[in-house]
N, C-alpha and C positions, 0 to 999 in steps of 0.2 A: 316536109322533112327533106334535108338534105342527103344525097348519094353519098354513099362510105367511099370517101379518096382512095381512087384504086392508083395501083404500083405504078403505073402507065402515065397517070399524071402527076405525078412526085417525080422531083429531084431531091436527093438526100446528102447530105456531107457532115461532117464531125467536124465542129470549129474548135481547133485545138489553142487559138489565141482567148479562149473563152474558158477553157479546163481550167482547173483548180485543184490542189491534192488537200489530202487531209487523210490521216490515221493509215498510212500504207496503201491507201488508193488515191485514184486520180478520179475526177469526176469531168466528162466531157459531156457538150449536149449536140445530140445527133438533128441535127434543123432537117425539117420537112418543108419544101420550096411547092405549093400547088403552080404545076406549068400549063395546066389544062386552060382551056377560053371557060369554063364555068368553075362557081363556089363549089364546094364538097366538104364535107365532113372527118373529122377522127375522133376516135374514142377508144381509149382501154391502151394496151401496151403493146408496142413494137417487139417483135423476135429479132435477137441480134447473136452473133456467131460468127469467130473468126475462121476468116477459110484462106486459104492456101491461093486463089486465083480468083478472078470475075467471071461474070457471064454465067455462072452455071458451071466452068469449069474446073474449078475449083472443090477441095474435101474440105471438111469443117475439123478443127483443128481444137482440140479440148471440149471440154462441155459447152451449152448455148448459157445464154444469159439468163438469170430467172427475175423473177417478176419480185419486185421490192411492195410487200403488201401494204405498208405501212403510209402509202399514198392513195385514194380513192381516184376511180378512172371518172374522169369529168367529157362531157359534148366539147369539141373543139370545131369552131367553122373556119375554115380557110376562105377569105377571100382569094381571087384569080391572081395570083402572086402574092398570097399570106405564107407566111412561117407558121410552121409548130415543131416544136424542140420535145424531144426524151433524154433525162439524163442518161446517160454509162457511165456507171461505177465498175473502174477497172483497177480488182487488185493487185499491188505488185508482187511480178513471177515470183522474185524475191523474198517471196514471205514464206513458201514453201522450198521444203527439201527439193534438192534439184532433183534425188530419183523419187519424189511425190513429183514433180510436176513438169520432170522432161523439156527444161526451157527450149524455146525458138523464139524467132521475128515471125510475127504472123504481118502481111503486108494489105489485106483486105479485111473489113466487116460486109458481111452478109444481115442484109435485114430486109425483113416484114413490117411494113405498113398493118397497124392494125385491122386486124377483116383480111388482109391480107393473104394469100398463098403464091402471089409472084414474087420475087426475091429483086432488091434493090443494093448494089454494092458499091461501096466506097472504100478507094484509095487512104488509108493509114498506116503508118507502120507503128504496134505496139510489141510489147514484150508479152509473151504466153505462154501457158504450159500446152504442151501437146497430149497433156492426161487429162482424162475425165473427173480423175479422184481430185483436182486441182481447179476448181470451179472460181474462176476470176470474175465474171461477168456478171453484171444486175442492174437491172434495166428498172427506169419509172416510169408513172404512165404519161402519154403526150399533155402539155401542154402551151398554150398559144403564144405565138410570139416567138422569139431567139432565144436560146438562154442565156441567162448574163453572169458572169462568175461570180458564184456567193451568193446563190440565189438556190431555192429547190423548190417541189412542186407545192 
């Protein structure tokens, strides 16, 4: 059995030349890069949440992402420089009342590597509600590979 990909050997990014919209959302897929000298594993769903800064320095900026059940969470093996991609379904600010949803630019995502509890963050700028009652965010479970627009799990 392979070691669960801890935070420490990922690199993460949101390839936005790959997003795709459809019904009020956009769908981007978040790539998981193994930087480690060994394979490792993922399985189940990344936490993602927009925050205000990196590092840790940063506050979480509306609700976190919830988990789209309607996909099963599959084994993913990373080879020592494999991909694995999570969609983000991000709906537009736009659909809610601006006093339901307090728009802002949120300029980072905060995410978990599933098994995960170190936070991994990447430079984006998206449109966000700064309310909780405004839940934009819905995440799929990983799988292998890049995502390629028009594609899902």
């Amino acid at each position: 059995a392979l070691a669960m990909c801890q935070a420490a050997s990922l690199k993460v990014a949101v390839n936005g030349g790959a997003a795709g919209g459809a019904a009020g959302s956009i769908y981007y897929p978040v790539n998981f890069t193994n930087v480690s000298g060994s394979p490792c594993q993922m399985f189940g769903f990344p936490g993602v949440s927009f925050v205000t800064g990196d590092s840790g320095t940063g506050h979480q900026i509306g609700a976190a992402a919830q988990e789209n059940p309607s996909y099963a969470k599959q084994p993913v093996r990373l080879a020592v420089g494999g991909v694995a991609h999570a969609w983000l379904q991000v709906a537009e600010a736009g659909n809610y009342p601006s006093s339901t949803c307090e728009p802002v630019t949120a300029h980072w995502l905060r995410v978990f590597a599933p098994g995960n509890t170190a936070a991994l963050y990447v430079s984006h700028a998206f449109s966000a509600c700064s309310s909780a009652d405004a839940p934009l965010l819905t995440v799929m479970p990983v799988r292998g590979g890049q995502g390629v627009q028009g594609t899902t799990p």
